[in-house]
C-alpha positions as CSV (number, residue, x, y, z in Angstrom):
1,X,21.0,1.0,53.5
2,X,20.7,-2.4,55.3
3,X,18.7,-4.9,53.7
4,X,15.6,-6.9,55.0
5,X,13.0,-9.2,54.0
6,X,10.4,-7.1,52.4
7,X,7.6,-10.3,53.1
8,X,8.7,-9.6,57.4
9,X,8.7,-5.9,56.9
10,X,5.1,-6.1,55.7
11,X,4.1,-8.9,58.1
12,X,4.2,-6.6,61.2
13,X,1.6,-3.9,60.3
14,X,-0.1,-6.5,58.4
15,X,-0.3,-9.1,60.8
16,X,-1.4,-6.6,63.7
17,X,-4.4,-5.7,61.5
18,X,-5.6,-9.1,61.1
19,X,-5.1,-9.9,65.0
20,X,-7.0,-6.7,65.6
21,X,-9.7,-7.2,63.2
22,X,-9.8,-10.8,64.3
23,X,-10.5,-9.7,67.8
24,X,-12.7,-6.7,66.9
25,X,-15.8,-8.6,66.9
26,X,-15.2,-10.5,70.3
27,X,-13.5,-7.2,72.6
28,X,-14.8,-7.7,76.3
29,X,-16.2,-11.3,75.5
30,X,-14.5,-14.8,75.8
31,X,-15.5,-17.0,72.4
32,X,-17.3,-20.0,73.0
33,X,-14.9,-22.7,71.9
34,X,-17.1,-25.1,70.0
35,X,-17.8,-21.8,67.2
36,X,-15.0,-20.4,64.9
37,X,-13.3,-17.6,65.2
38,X,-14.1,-15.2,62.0
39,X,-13.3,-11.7,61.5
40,X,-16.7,-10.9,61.7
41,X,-17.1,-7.3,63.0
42,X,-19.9,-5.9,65.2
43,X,-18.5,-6.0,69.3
44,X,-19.1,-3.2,71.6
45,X,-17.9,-0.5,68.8
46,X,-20.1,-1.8,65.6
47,X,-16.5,-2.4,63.7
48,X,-17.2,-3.5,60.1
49,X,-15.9,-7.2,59.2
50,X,-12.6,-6.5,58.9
51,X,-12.3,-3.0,60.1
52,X,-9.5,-2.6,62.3
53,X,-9.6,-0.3,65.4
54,X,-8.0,2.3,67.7
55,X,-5.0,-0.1,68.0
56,X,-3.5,-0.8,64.5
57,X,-5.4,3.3,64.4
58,X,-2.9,5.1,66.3
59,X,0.3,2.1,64.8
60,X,-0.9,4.2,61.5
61,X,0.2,7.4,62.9
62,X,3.5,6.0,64.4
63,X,4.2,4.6,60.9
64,X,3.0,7.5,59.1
65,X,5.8,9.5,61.1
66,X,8.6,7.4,60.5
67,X,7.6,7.0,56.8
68,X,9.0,11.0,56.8
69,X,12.7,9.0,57.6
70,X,13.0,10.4,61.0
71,X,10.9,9.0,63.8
72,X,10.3,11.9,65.8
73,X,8.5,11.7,69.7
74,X,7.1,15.6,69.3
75,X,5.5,14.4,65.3
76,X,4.2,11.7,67.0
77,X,2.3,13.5,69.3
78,X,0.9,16.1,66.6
79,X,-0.7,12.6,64.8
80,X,-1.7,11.2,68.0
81,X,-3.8,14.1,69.0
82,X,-4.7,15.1,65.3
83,X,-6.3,11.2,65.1
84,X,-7.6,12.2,68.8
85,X,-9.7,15.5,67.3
86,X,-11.2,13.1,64.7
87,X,-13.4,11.4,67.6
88,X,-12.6,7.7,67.3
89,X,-14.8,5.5,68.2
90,X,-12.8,3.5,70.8
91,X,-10.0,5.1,72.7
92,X,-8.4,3.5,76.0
93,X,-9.1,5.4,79.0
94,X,-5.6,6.2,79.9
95,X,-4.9,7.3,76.6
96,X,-7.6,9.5,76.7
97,X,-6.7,11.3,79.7
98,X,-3.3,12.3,78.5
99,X,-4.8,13.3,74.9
100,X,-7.6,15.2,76.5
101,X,-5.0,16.6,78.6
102,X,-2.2,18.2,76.6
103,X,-3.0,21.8,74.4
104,X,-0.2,20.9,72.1
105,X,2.2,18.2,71.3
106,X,5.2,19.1,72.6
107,X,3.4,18.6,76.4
108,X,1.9,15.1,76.1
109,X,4.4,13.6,77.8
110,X,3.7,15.9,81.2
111,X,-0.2,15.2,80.8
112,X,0.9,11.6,80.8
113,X,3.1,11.9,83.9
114,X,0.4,13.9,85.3
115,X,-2.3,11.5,84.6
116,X,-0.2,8.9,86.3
117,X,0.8,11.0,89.2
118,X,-2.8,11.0,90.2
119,X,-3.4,7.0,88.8
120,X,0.1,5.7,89.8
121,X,-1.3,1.9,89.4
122,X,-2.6,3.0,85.8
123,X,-0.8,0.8,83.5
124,X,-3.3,-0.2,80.6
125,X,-2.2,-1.8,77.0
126,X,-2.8,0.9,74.9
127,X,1.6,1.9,74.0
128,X,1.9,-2.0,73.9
129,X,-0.9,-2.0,71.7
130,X,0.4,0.6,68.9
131,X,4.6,0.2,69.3
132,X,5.7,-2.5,66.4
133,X,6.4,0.5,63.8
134,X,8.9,1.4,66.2
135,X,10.4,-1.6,65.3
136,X,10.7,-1.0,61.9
137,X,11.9,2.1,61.9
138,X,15.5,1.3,64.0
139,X,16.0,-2.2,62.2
140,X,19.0,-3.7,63.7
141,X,19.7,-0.9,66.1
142,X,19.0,-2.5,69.1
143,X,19.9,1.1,71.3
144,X,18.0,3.0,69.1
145,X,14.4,1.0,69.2
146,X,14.8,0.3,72.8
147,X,14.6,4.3,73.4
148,X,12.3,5.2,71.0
149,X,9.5,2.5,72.2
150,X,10.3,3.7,75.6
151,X,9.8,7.5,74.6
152,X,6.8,7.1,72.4
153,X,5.2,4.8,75.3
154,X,5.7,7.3,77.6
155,X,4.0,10.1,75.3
156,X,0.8,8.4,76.7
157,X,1.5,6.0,79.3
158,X,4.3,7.0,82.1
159,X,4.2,3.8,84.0
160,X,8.1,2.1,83.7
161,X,6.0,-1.0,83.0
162,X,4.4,0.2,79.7
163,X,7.8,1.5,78.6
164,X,9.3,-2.0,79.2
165,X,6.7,-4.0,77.7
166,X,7.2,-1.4,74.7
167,X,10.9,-1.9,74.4
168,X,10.9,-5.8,75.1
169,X,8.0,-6.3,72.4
170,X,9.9,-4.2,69.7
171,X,13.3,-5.9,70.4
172,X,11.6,-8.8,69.4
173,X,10.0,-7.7,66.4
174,X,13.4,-6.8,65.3
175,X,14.6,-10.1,65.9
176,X,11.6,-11.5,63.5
177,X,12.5,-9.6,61.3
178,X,16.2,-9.6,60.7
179,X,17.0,-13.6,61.5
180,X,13.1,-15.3,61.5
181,X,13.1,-16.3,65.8
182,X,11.0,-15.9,67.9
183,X,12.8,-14.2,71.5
184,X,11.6,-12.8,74.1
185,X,13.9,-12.5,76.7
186,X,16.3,-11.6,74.7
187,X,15.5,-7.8,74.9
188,X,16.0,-7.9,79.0
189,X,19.7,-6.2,78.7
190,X,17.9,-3.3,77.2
191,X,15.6,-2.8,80.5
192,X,16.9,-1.3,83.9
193,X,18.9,-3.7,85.7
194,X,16.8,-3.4,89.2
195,X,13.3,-4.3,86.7
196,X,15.0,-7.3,85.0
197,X,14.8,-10.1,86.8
198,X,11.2,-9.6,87.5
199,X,10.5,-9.2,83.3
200,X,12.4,-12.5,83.1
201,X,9.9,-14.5,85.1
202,X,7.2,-12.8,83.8
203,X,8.2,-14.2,81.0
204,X,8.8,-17.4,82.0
205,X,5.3,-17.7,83.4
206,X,4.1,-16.7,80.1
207,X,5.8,-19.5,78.7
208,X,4.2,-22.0,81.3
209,X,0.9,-21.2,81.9
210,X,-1.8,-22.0,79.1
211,X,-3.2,-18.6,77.2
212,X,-6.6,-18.6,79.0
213,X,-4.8,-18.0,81.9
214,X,-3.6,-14.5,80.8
215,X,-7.3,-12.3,81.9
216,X,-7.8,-9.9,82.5
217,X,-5.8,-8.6,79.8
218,X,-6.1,-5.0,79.8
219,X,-3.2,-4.5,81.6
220,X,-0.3,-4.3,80.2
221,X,2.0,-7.4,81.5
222,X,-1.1,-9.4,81.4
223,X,-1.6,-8.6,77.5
224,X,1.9,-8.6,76.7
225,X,2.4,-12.3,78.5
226,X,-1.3,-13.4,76.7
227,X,0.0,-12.7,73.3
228,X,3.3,-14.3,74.3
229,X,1.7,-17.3,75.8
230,X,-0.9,-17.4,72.3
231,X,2.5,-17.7,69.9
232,X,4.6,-20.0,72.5
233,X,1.9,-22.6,73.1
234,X,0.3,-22.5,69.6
235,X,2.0,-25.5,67.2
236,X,3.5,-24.7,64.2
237,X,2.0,-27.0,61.5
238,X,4.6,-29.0,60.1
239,X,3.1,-29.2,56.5
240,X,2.6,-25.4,56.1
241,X,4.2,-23.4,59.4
242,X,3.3,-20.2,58.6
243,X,-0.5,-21.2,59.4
244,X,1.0,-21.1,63.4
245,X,0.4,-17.2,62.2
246,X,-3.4,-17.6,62.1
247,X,-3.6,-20.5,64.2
248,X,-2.0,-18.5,66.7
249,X,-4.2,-15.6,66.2
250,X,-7.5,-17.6,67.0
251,X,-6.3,-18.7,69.8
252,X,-5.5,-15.1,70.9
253,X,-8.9,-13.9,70.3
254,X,-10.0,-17.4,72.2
255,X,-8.6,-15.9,75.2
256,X,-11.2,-13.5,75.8
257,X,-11.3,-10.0,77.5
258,X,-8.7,-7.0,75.4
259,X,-9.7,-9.7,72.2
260,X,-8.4,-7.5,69.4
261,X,-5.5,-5.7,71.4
262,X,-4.0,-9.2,72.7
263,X,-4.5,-10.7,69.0
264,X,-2.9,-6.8,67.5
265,X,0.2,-7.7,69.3
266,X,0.6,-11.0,68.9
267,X,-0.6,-10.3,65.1
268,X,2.8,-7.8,64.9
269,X,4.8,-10.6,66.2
270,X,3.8,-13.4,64.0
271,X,3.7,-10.9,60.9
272,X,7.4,-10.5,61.6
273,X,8.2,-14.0,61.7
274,X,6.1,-15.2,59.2
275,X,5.8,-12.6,57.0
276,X,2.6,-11.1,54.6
277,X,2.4,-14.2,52.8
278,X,1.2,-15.4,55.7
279,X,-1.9,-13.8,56.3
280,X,-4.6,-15.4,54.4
281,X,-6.1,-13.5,51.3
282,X,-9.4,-13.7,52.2
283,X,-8.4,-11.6,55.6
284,X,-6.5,-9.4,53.2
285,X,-9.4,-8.4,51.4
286,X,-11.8,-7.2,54.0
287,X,-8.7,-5.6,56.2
288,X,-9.3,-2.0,56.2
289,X,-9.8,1.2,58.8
290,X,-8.8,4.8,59.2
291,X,-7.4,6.9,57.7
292,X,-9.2,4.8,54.5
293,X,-6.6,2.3,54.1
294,X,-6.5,-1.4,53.0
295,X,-4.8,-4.2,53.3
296,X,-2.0,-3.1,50.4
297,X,-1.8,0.2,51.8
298,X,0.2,-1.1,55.0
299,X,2.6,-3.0,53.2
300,X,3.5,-0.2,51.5
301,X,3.6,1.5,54.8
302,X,5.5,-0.5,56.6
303,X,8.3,-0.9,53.5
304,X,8.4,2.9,53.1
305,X,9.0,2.9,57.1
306,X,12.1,0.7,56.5
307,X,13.4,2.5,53.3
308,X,13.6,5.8,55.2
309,X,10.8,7.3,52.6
310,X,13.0,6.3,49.7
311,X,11.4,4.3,46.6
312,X,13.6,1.8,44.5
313,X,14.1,2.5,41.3
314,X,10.9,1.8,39.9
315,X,9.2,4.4,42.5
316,X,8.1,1.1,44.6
317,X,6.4,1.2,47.3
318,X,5.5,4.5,47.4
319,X,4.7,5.6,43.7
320,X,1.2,6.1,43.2
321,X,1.2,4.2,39.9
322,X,3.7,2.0,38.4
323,X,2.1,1.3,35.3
324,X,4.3,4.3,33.6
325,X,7.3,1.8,34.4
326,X,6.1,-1.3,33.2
327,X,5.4,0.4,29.9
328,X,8.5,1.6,29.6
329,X,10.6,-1.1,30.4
330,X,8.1,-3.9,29.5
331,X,6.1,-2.7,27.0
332,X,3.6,-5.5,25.2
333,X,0.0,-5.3,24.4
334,X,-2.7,-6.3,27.2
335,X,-3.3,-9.3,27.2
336,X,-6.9,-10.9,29.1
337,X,-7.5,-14.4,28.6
338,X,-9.9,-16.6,30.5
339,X,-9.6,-20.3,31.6
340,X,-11.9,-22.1,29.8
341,X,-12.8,-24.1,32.3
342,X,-14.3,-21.0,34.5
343,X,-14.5,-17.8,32.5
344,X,-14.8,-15.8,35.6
345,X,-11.4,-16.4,36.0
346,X,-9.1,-13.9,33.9
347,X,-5.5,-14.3,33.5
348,X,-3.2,-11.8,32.1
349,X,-0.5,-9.1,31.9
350,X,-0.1,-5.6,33.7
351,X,-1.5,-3.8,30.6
352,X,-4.4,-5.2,31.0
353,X,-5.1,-4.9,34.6
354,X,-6.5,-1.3,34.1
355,X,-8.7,-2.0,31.9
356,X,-10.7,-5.0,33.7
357,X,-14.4,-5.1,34.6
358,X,-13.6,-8.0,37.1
359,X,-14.6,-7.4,40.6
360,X,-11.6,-8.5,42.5
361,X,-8.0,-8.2,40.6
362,X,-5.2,-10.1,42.1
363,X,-2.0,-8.6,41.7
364,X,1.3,-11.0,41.8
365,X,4.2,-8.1,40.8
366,X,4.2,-4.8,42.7
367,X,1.9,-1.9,41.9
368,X,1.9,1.5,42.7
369,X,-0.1,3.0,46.1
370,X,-3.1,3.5,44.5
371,X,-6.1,1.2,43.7
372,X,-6.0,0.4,39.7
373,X,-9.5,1.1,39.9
374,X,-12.3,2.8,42.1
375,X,-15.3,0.6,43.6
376,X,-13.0,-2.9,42.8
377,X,-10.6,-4.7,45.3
378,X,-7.3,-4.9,44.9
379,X,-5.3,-7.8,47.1
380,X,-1.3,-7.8,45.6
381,X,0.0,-11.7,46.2
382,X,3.4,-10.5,45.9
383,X,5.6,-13.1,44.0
384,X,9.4,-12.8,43.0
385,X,10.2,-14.7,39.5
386,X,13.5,-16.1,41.4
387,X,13.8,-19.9,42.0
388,X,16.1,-19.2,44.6
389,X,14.6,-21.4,47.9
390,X,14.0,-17.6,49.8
391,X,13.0,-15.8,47.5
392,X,9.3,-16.6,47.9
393,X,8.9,-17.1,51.8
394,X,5.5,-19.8,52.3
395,X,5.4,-20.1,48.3
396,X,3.3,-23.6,48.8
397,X,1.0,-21.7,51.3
398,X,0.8,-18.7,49.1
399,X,-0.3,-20.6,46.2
400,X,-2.4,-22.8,47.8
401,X,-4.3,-20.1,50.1
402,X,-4.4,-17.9,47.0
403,X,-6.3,-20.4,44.9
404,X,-8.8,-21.2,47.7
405,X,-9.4,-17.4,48.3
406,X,-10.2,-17.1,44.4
407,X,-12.1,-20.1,44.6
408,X,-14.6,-18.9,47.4
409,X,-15.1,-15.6,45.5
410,X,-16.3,-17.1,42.9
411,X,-18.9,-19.3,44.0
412,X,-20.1,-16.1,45.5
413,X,-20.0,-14.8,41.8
414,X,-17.5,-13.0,41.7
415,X,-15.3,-12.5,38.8
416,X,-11.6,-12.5,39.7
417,X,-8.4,-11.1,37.1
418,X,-5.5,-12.5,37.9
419,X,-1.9,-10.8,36.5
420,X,1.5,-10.4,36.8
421,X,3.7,-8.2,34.5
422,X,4.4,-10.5,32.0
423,X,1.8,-13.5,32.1
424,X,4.6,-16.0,31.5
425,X,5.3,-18.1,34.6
426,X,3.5,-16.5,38.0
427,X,0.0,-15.8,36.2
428,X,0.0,-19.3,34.9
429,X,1.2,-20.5,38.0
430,X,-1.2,-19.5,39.9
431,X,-4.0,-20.4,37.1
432,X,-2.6,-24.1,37.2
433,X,-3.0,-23.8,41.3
434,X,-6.5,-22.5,40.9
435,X,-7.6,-25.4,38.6
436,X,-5.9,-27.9,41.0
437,X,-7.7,-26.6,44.2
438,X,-10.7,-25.7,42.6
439,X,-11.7,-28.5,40.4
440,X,-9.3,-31.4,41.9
441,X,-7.6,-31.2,38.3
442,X,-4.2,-32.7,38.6
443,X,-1.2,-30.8,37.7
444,X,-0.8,-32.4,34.4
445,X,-4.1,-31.8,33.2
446,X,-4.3,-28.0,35.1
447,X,-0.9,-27.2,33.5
448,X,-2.4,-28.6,30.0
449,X,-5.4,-26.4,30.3
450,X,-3.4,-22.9,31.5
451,X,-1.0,-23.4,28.6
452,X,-4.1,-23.4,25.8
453,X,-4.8,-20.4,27.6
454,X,-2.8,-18.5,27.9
455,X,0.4,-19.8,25.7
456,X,2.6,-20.2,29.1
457,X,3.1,-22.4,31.6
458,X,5.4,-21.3,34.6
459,X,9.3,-21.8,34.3
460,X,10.3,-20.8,37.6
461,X,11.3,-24.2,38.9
462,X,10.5,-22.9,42.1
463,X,6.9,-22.1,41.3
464,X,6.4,-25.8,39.7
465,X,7.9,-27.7,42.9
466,X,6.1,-25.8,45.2
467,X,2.5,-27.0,43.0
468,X,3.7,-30.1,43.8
469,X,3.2,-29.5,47.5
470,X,0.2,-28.4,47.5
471,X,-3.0,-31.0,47.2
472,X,-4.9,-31.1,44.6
473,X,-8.8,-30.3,45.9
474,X,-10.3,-27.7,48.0
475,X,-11.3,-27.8,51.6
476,X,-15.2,-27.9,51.6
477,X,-15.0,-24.6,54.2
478,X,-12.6,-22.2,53.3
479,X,-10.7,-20.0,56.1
480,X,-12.4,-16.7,56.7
């Protein structure tokens, strides 16, 4: 089994939430620019903050398919038209005339051609929309993602231009993935020869012309070159590049018009190249939609998608609880300590984290599917106890946008436990980054205070270079 970047792998179903959510609140508007972009909710649909719609929706049932190992058009089509019967609350026009259309699965693809027969200039964003789990699924098999994308597009949408937006979008996902660029054009070979020269200067117009130029957008070249124009002409920050994932986001949504379809594909772009880490936490912790998932949920998702339904050894990603293996091959007593500078703030070990009455517990070593605990968030900060330079992709970020994410939950009173397995170098890592950001402590005098503390202080050298990087005092707004 081929081996990819678990942070990338997550990025694309992640980051496609976020941009969807992001742009939830603003669908069929066009932001004023002197207000911020927040993922607010509300819109025409009455989305919850953070809620994300019909597009990251129907990515779900894609996913959920391929999560079986075998992505499989006819399975597909069952999920599509099961999520169909469930009445959603937004549903594209064209894909609601080939759902309302077929009996069974096995004929969506004729009520699509149908559809189109009758609409042959119908060719709305809704396969361009849901295709990145495509992606995932054929990893490094170029042939195999390029007729896939164009077969499940064409389960709802039978214009050539959907399919091609499809299979040029999830070429480059693949790319994102596997070797971190950002290509485009690089998918054309994979399109018919007679359509490719007009996809290349689509392209290339994308790449020119600002993002506001891209509306409408409900189209499907328009949204596919707006969220193409968004990443191209966004700067990536040289301090901290993986903020040109949010950066790039906003100015999605900015655009106006399709707001959370345009930011849901970008979103599974960027989350390829930048990876999980790179979506803030405190976007983490309000994503969440049908079928009742959250943020953690889609990681495991997309990572089971990849694995071809198979755990590692420890039953991750898709055990429900791996507490059974940390007590078997760590076993120590819980430990719960809290810094005495802010009590709220609880550091300690995976024992312990069942057991907590905090209202927010922060997870930094992987955990089973399931919540540790009902009516309390859980956000997993996933951090690898490797000082190798890639073993922790946007470490400085992580820590950094972690610490400001804990910091803004409490000053909304919020108690926050903090853990990794051990409590020996990432807990106090990220305590020491918490004292830094929240109380302008230096690292000396943070590092001092986490080791009464708790009794560690981080030996990843790694973790303790990257806390150099980051500054030492909180922004006076945080993000989200």
């Amino acid at each position: 089994m081929a081996s990819f970047s678990p942070d990338r792998v997550a990025g694309v179903l992640l980051g496609q939430a976020a941009g969807d959510a992001l742009g939830a609140g603003y669908e069929f508007t066009t932001p004023p620019p002197d207000r911020p972009i927040r993922m607010k909710g509300g819109g025409a649909f009455g989305w919850e903050p953070g809620e994300w719609t019909d597009d990251t929706q129907m990515a779900i049932c894609i996913a959920e398919s391929a999560a079986t190992g075998r992505l499989d058009a006819v399975e597909v089509a069952r999920r599509f038209l099961d999520w169909y019967a469930g009445h959603p609350r937004d549903v594209g026009s064209q894909t609601s005339a080939a759902l309302s259309g077929a009996p069974s699965p096995e004929v969506l693809p004729d009520s699509a051609r149908r559809h189109h027969q009758r609409n042959p200039r119908a060719t709305g964003n809704g396969s361009l929309m849901r295709t990145a789990p495509v992606a995932l699924a054929y990893l490094g098999d170029a042939d195999g993602i390029a007729g896939a994308a164009r077969e499940i597009s064409d389960l709802t949408h039978a214009h050539p231009d959907c399919g091609d937006a499809c299979v040029l979008w999830c070429l480059a996902i693949d790319r994102a993935v596997r070797d971190g660029g950002f290509e485009l054009a690089g998918g054309l070979e994979w399109l018919p020869a007679e359509r490719r020269d007009r996809w290349a200067d689509l392209i290339r117009q994308a790449e020119a012309d600002p993002p506001s130029g891209f509306k409408p957008n409900g189209y499907v070249v328009s949204a596919l070159q707006a969220a193409w124009s968004a990443i191209t002409h966004t700067p990536i920050p040289e301090e901290e590049p993986c903020r040109h994932l949010q950066d790039t986001l906003v100015a999605a949504v900015r655009i106006g018009g399709d707001t959370d379809t345009v930011a849901a594909i970008a979103g599974a772009l960027l989350g390829a190249r930048w990876g999980a880490s790179a979506v803030p936490l405190v976007w983490k912790r309000q994503l969440h939609g049908w079928p009742g998932y959250e943020a953690r949920d889609l990681v495991r998702l997309a990572v089971v998608v990849t694995r071809k339904g198979k755990p590692d050894s420890s039953g991750w990603p898709s055990a429900p609880d791996l507490l059974p293996y940390y007590e078997a091959h760590n076993p120590a007593p819980p430990k719960a300590v809290p810094l005495p500078s802010d009590p709220g703030v609880i550091l300690g070990n995976v024992h312990a984290a069942p057991h907590t009455d905090a209202d927010v517990i922060v997870s930094l070593c992987r955990m089973g599917a399931k919540a540790l605990r009902t009516g309390h968030r859980h956000v997993d900060v996933l951090l690898v106890d490797d000082d190798a330079p890639d073993a922790n992709p946007n470490l400085a970020f992580i820590l950094r946008d972690t610490a400001d994410a804990i910091a803004s939950w409490r000053q909304n009173g919020e108690t926050v436990f903090i853990h990794c397995v051990h409590a020996q170098s990432r807990t106090p890592t990220m305590g020491v980054a918490y004292l830094m950001r929240r109380f302008g402590v230096g690292a000396e005098g943070a590092l001092a205070e986490t080791k009464k503390a708790l009794g560690a202080v981080p030996w990843n050298q790694g973790f303790v270079e990257a806390l150099g990087r980051i500054p030492p005092a909180i922004p006076a707004s945080p993000s989200g």
